[in-house]
Wavefront OBJ file of the C-alpha trace (Angstrom):
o trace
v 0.000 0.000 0.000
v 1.575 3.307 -0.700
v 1.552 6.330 1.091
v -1.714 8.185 2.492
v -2.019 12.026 3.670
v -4.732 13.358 6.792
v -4.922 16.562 7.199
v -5.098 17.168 11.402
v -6.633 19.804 13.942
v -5.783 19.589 16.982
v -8.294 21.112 19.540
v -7.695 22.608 23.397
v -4.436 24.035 25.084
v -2.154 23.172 21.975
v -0.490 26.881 21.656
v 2.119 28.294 24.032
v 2.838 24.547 25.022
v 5.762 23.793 22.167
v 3.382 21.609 20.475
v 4.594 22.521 17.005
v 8.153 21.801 17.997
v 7.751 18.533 19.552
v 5.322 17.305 16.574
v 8.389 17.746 14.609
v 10.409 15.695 16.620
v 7.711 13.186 16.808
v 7.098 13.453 12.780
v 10.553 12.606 11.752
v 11.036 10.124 14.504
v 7.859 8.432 12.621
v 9.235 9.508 9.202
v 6.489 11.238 8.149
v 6.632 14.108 6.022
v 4.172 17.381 5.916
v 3.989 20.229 8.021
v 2.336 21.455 11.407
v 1.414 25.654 12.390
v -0.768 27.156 14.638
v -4.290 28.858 13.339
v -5.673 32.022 14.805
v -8.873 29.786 16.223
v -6.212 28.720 18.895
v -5.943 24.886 17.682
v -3.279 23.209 16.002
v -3.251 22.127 12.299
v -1.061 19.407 11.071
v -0.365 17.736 7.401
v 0.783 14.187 7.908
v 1.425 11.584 4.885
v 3.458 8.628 4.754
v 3.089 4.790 5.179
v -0.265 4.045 7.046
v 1.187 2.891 10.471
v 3.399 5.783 10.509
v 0.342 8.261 9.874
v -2.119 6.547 12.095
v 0.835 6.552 14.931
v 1.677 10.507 14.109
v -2.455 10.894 14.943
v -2.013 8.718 17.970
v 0.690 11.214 18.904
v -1.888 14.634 18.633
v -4.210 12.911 21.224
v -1.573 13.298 23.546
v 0.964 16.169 22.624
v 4.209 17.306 24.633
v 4.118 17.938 28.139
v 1.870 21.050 29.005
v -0.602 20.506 26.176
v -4.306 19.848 26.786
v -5.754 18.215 24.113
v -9.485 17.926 24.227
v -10.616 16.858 20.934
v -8.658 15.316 17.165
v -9.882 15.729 13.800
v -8.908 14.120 11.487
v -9.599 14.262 7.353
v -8.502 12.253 4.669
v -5.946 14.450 2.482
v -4.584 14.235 -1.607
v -1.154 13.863 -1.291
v 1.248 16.238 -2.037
v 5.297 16.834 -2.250
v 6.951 16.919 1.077
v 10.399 15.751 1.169
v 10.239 16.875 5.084
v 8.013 17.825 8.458
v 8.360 21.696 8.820
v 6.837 24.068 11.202
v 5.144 26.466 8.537
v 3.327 29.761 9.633
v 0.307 30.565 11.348
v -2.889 30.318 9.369
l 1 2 3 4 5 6 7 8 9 10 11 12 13 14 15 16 17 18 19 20 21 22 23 24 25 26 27 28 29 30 31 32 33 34 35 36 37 38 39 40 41 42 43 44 45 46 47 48 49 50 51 52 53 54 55 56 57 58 59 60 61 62 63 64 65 66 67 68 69 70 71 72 73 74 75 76 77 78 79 80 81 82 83 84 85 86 87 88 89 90 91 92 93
């Protein structure tokens, strides 16, 4: 099976808490590629494709967050894939 792509919002006390940081560690640790930023509704959007287990663990991952984050709630969308050759913090949206 080849790669698949979610596209991920993150809900609760995900700002201020270094979430975007550690979700990069945590995304090339997984080797996933895509891209996580903050949005000005206060939750946390992510980008996530690679090889199903990989993806699915990378969601597993935003239930939780690094220390300090409060998540309350995980959407998550099926996505078209697209060219990342990386996981990169990207602006806020």
């Amino acid at each position: 099976m080849g790669p698949v792509a979610r596209l991920v919002v993150v809900h609760g006390t995900v700002q201020g808490v270094g979430f975007r940081a550690a979700a990069v560690a945590a995304a090339r640790a997984l080797a996933v590629t895509g891209w996580v930023r903050n949005r000005r509704d206060g939750t946390v959007e992510a980008f996530v494709q690679g090889a199903p287990d990989a993806v699915a663990a990378m969601i597993r991952w935003c239930h939780q967050g690094p220390r300090g984050a409060r998540v309350t709630r995980v959407d998550a969308a099926d996505a078209a894939p697209a060219s990342h050759s990386s996981f990169e913090w990207t602006p806020t949206a």
